[in-house]
C-alpha positions as CSV (number, residue, x, y, z in Angstrom):
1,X,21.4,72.0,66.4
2,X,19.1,69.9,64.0
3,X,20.7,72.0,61.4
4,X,24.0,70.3,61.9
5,X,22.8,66.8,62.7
6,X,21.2,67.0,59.5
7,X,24.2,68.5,57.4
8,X,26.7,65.7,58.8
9,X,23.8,63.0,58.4
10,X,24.0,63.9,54.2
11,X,27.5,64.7,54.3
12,X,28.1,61.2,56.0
13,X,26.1,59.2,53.5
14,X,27.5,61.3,50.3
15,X,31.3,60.0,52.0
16,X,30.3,56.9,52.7
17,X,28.6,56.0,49.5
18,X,31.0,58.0,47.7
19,X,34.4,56.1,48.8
20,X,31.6,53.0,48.5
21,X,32.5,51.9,52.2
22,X,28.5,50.8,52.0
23,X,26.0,50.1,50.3
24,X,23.0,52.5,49.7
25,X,20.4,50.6,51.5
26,X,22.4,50.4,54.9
27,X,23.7,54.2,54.4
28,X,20.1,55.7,53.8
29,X,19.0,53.6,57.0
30,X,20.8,53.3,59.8
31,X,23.2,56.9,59.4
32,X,19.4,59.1,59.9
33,X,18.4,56.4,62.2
34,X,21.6,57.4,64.6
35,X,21.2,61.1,63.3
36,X,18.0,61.0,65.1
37,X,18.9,58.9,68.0
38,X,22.1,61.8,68.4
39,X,19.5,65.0,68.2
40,X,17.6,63.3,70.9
41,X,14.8,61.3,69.6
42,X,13.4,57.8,71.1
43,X,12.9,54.5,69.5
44,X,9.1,55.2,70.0
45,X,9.0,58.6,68.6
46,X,10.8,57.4,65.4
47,X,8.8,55.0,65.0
48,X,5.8,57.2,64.9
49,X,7.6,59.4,62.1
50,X,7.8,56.2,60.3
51,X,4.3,54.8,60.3
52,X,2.5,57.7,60.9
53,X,4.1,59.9,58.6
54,X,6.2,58.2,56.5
55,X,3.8,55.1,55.2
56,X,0.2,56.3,54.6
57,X,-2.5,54.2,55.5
């Protein structure tokens, strides 16, 4: 299942991006950000991906 979420997450952005419906920044953010939100993910738990593991201290 996250296999899938994941494909159509960079097959949406490549599209999107592509056919230049929007720009980088907001296609990069907010598509994973409802990727994640669709495979079942909470606000809180992304948020810990993010700080935790995405920005080192």
């Amino acid at each position: 299942m996250l296999t899938i979420i994941g494909l159509l997450i960079i097959i949406s952005i490549v599209t999107l991006l592509m056919m230049g419906k929007t720009s980088p920044i907001i296609a990069m953010s907010v598509i994973p950000l409802i990727g994640a939100l669709v495979a079942g993910y909470s606000f809180t738990e992304i948020s810990t991906f993010f700080f935790e593991l995405g920005i080192k201290r």
